[in-house]
VMD Tcl script that builds the backbone (N, CA, C; Angstrom):
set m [mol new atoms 312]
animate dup $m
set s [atomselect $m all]
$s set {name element resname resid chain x y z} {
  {N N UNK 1 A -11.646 -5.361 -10.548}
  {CA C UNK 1 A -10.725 -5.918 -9.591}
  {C C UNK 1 A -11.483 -6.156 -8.288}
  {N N UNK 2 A -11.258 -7.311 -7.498}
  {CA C UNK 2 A -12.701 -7.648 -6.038}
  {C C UNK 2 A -11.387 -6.465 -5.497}
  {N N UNK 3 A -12.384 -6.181 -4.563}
  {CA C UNK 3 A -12.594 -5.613 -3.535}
  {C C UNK 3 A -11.887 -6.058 -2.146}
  {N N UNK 4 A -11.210 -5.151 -1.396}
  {CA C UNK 4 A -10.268 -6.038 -0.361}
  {C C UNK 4 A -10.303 -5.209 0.942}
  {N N UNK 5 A -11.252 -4.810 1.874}
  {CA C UNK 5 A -11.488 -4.085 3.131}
  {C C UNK 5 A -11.199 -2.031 2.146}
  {N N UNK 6 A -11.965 -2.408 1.308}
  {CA C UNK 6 A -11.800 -0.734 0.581}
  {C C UNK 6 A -10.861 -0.513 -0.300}
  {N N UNK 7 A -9.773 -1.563 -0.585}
  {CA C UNK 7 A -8.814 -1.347 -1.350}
  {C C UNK 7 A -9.120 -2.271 -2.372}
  {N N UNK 8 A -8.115 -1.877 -3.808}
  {CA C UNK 8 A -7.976 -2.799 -4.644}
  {C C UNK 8 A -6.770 -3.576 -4.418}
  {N N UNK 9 A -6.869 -4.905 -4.604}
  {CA C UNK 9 A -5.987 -6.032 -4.678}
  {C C UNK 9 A -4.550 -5.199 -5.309}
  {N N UNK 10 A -4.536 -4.501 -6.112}
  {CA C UNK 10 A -3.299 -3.623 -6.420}
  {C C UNK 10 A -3.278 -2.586 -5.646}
  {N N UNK 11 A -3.712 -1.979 -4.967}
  {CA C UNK 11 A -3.393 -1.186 -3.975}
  {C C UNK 11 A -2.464 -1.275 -2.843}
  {N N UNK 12 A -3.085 -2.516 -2.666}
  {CA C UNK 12 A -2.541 -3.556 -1.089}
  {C C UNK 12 A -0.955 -4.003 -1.523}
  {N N UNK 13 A -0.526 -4.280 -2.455}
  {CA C UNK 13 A 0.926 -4.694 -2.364}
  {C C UNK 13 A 2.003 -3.621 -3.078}
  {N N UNK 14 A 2.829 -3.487 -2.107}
  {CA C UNK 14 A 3.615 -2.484 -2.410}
  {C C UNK 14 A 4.783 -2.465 -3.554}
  {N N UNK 15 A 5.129 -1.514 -4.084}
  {CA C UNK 15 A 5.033 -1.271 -5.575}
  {C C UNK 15 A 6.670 -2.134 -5.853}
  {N N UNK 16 A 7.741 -2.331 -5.056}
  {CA C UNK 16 A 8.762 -2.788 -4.997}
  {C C UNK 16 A 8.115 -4.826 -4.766}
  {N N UNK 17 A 7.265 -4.632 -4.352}
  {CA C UNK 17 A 7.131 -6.269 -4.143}
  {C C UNK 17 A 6.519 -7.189 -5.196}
  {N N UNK 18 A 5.304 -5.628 -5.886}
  {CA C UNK 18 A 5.164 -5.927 -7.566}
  {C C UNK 18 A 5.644 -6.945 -8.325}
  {N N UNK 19 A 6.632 -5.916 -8.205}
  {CA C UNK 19 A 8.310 -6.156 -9.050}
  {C C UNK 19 A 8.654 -7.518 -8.832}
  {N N UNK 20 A 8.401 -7.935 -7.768}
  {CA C UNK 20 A 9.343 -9.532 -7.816}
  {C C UNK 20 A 8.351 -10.145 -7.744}
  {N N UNK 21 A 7.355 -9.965 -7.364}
  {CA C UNK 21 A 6.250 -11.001 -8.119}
  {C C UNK 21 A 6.265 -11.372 -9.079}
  {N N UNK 22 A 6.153 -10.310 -10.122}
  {CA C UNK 22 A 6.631 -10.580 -11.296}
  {C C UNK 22 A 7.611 -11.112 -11.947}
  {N N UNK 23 A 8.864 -10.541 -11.248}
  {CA C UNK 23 A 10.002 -11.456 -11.679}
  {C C UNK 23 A 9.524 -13.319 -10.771}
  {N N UNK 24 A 8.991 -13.349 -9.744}
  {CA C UNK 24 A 9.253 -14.570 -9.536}
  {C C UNK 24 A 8.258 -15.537 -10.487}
  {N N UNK 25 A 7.157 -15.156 -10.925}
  {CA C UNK 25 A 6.661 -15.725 -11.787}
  {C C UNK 25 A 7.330 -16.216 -13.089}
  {N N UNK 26 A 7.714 -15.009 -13.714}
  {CA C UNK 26 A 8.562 -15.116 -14.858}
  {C C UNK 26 A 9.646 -16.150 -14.998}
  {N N UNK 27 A 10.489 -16.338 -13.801}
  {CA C UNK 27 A 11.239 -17.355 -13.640}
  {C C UNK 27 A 11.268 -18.840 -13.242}
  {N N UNK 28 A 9.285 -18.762 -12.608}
  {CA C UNK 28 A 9.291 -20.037 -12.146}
  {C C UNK 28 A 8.757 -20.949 -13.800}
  {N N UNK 29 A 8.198 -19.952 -14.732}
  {CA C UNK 29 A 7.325 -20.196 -15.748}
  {C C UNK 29 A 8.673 -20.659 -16.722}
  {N N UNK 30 A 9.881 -20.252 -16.538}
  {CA C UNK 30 A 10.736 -20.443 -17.206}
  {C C UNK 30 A 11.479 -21.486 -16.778}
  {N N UNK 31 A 11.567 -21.963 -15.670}
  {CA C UNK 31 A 12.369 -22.879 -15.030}
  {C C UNK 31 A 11.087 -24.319 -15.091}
  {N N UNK 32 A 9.883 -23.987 -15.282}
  {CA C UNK 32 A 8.759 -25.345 -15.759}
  {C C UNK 32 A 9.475 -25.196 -16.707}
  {N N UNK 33 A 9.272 -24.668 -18.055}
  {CA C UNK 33 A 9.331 -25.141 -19.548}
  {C C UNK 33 A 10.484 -25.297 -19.966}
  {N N UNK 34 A 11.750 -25.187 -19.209}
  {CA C UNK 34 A 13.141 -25.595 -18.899}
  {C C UNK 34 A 12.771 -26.758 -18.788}
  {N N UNK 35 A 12.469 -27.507 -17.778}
  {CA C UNK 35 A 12.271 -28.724 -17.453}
  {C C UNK 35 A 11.415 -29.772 -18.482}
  {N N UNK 36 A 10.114 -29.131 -18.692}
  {CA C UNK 36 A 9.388 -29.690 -20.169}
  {C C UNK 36 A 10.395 -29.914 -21.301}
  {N N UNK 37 A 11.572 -28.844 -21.921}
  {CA C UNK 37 A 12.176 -29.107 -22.706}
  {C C UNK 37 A 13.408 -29.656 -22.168}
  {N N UNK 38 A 13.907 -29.980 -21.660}
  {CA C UNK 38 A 14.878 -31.127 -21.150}
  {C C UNK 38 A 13.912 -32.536 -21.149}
  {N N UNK 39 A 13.109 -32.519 -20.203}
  {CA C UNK 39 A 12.309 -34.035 -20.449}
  {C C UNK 39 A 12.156 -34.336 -22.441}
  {N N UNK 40 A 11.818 -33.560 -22.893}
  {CA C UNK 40 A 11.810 -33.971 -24.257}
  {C C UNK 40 A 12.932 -34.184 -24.908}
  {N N UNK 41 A 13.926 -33.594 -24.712}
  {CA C UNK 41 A 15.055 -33.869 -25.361}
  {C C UNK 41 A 15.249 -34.946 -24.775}
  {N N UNK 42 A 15.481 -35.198 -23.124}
  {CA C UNK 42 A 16.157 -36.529 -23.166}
  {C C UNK 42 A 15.465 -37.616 -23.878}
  {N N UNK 43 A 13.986 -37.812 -24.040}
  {CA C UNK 43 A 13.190 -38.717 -24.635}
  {C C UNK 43 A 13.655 -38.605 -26.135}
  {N N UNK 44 A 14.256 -37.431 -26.757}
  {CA C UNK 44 A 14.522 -37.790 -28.273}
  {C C UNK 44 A 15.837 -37.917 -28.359}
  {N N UNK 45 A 16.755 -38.151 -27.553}
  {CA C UNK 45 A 17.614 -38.594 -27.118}
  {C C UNK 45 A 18.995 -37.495 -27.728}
  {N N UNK 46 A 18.641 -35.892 -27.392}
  {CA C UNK 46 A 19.164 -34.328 -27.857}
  {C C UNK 46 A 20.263 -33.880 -27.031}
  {N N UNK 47 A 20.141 -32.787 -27.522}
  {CA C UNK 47 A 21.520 -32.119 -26.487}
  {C C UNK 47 A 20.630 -31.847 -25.308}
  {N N UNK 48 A 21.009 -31.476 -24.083}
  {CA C UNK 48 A 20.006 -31.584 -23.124}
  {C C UNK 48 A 20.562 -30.112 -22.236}
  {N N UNK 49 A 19.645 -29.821 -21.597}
  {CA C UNK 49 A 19.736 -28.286 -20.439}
  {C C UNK 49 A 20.774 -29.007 -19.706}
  {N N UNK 50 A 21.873 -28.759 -19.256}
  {CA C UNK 50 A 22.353 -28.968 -17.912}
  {C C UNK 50 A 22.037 -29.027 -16.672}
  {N N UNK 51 A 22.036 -29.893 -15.569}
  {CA C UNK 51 A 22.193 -29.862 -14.612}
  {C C UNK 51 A 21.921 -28.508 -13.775}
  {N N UNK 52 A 23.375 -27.962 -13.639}
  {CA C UNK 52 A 24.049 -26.992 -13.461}
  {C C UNK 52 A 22.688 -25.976 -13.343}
  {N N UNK 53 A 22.463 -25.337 -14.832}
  {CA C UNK 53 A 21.497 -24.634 -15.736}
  {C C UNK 53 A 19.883 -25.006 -14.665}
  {N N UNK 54 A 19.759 -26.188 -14.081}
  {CA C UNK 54 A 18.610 -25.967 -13.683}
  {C C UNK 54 A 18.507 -25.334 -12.285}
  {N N UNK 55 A 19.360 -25.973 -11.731}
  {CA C UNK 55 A 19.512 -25.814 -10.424}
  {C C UNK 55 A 20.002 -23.991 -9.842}
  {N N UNK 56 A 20.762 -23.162 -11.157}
  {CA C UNK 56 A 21.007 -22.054 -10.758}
  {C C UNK 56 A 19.508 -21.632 -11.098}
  {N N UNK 57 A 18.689 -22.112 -12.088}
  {CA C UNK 57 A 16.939 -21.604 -11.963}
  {C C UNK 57 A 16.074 -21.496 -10.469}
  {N N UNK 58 A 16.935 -22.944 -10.059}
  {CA C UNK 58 A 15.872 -22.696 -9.031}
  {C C UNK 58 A 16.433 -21.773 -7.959}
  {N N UNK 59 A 17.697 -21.680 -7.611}
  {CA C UNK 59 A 18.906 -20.493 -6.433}
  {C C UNK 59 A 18.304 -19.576 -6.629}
  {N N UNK 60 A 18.331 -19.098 -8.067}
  {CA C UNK 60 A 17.698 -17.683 -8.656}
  {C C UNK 60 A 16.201 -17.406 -8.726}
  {N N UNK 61 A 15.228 -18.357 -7.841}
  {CA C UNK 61 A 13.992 -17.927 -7.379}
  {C C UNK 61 A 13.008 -18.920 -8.197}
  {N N UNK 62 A 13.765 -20.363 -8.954}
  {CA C UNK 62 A 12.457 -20.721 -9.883}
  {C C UNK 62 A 12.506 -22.269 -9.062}
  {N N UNK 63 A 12.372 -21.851 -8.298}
  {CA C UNK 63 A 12.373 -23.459 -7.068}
  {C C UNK 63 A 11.137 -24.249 -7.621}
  {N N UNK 64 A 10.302 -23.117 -6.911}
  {CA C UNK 64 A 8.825 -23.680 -7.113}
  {C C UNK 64 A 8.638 -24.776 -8.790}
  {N N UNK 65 A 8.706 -23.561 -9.781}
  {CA C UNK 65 A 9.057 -24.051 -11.291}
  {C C UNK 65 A 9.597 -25.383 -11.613}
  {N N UNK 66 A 10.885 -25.330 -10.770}
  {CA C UNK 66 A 11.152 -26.950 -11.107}
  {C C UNK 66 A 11.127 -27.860 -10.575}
  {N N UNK 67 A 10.463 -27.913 -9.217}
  {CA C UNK 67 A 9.836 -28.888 -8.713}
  {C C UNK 67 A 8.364 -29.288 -9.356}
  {N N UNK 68 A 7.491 -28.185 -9.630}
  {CA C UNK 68 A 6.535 -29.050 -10.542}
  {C C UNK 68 A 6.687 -29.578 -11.623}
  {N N UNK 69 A 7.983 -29.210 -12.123}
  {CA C UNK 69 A 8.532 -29.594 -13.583}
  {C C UNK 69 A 8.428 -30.823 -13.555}
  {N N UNK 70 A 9.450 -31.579 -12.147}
  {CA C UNK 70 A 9.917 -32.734 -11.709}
  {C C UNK 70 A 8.202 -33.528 -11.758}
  {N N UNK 71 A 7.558 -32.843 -10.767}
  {CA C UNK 71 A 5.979 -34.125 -11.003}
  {C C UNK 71 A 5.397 -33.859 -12.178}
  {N N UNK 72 A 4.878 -32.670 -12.707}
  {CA C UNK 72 A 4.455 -33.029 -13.842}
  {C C UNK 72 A 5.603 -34.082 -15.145}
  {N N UNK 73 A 5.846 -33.639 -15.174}
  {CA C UNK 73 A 7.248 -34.616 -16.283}
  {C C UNK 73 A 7.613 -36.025 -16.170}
  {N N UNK 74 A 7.684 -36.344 -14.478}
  {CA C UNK 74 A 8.622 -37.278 -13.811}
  {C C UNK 74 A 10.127 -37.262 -14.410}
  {N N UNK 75 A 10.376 -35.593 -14.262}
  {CA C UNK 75 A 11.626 -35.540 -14.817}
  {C C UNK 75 A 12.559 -35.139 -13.640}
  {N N UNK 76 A 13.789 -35.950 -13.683}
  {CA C UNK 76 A 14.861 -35.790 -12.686}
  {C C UNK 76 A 14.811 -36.200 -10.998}
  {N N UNK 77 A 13.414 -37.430 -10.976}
  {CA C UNK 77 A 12.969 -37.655 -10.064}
  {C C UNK 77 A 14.183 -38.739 -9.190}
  {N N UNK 78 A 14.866 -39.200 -9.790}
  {CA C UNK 78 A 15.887 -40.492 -9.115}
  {C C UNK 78 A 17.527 -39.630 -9.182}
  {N N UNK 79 A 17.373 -38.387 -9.452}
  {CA C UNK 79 A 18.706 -37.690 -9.104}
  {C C UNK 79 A 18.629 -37.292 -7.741}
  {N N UNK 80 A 19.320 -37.553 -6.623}
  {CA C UNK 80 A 19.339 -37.539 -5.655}
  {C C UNK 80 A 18.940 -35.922 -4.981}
  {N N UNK 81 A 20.381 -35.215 -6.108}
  {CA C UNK 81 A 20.873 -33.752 -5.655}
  {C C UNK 81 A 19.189 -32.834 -6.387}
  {N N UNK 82 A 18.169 -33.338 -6.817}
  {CA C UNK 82 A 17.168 -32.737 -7.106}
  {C C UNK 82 A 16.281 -33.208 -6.047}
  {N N UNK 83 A 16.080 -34.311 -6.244}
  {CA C UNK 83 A 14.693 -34.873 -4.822}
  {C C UNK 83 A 15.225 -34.145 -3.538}
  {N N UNK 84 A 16.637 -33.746 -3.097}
  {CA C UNK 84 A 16.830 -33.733 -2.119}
  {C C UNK 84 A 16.839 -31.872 -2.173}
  {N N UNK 85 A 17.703 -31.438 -3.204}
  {CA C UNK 85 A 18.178 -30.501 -3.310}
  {C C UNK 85 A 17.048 -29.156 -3.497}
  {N N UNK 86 A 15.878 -29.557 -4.581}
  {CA C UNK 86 A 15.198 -28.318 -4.941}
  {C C UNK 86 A 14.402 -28.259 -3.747}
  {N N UNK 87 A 13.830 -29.143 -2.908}
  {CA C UNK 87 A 12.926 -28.831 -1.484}
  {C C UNK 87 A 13.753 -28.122 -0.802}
  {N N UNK 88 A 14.981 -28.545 -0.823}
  {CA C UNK 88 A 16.273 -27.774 0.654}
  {C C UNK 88 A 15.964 -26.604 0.391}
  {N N UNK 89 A 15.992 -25.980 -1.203}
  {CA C UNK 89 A 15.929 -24.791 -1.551}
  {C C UNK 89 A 15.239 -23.830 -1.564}
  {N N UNK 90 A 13.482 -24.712 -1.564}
  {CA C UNK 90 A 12.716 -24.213 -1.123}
  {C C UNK 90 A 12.419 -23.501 0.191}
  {N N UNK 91 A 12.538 -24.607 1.241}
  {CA C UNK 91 A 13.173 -24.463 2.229}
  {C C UNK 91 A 13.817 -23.013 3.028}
  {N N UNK 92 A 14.856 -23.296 2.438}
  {CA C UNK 92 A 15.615 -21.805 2.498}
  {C C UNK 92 A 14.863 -20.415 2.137}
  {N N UNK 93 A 14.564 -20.868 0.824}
  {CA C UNK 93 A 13.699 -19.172 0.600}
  {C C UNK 93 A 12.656 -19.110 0.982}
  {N N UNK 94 A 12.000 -20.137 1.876}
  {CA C UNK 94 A 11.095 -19.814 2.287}
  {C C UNK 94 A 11.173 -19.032 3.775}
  {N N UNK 95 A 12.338 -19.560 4.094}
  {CA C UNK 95 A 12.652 -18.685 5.519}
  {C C UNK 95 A 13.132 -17.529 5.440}
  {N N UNK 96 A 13.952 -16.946 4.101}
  {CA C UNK 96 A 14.527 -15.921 3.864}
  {C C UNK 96 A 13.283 -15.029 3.508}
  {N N UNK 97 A 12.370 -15.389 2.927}
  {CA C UNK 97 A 11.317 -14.833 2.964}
  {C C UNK 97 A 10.154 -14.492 3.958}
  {N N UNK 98 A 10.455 -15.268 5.214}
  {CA C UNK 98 A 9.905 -14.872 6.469}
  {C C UNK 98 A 10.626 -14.292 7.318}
  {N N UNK 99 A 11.496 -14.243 6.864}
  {CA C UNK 99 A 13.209 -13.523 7.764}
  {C C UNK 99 A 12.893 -11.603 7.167}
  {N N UNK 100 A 12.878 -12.075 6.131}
  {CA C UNK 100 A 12.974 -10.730 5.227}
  {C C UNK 100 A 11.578 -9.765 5.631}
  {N N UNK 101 A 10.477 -10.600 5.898}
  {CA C UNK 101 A 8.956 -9.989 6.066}
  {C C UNK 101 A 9.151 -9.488 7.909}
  {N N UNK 102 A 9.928 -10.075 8.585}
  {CA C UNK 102 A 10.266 -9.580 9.937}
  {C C UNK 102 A 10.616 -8.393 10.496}
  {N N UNK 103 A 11.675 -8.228 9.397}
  {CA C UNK 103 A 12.534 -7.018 9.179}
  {C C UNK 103 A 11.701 -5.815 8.345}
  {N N UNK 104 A 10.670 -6.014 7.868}
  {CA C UNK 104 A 10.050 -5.021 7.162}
  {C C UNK 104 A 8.986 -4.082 8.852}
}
mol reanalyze $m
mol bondsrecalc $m
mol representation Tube
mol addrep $m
């Protein structure tokens, strides 16, 4: 593991923040291949993920996830409430997340 002013890179982050690292990964990795499998279905013309279904992915921390979904794919790029909506969202948790680091 490198080396970080004497500590290990796992040393340095505290054991509760771990935790949602992990979960935020997990969800952004799930909210891409959400999006990969919706772009395919709509191309084979299937039952498809909902709307709804993506957008609570991204509320629930997989923002990041489905916005690259959107460029890699060019999926859901001319829906308004996505071009407009998953950045807003970003947005937001990104301040809640500098809001939240204030208070620590």
């Amino acid at each position: 593991m490198t080396m970080i002013n004497n500590y290990t890179l796992m040393e340095s982050i505290p054991e509760g923040f771990l935790y949602l690292y992990i979960f935020l990964f997990i969800i952004n990795l799930i909210a891409f291949l959400c999006m990969f499998i919706d772009k395919r279905r709509a191309v084979l013309h299937r039952w498809r993920i909902s709307e709804a279904t993506l957008i609570l992915l991204a509320l629930f921390g997989g923002s990041l996830g489905v916005l690259f979904g959107m460029i890699a794919f060019h999926h859901k790029t001319k829906k308004l409430r996505f071009v407009f909506g998953i950045p807003f969202i970003i947005l937001i948790q990104f301040l809640l997340i500098c809001y939240g680091r204030a208070l620590i």
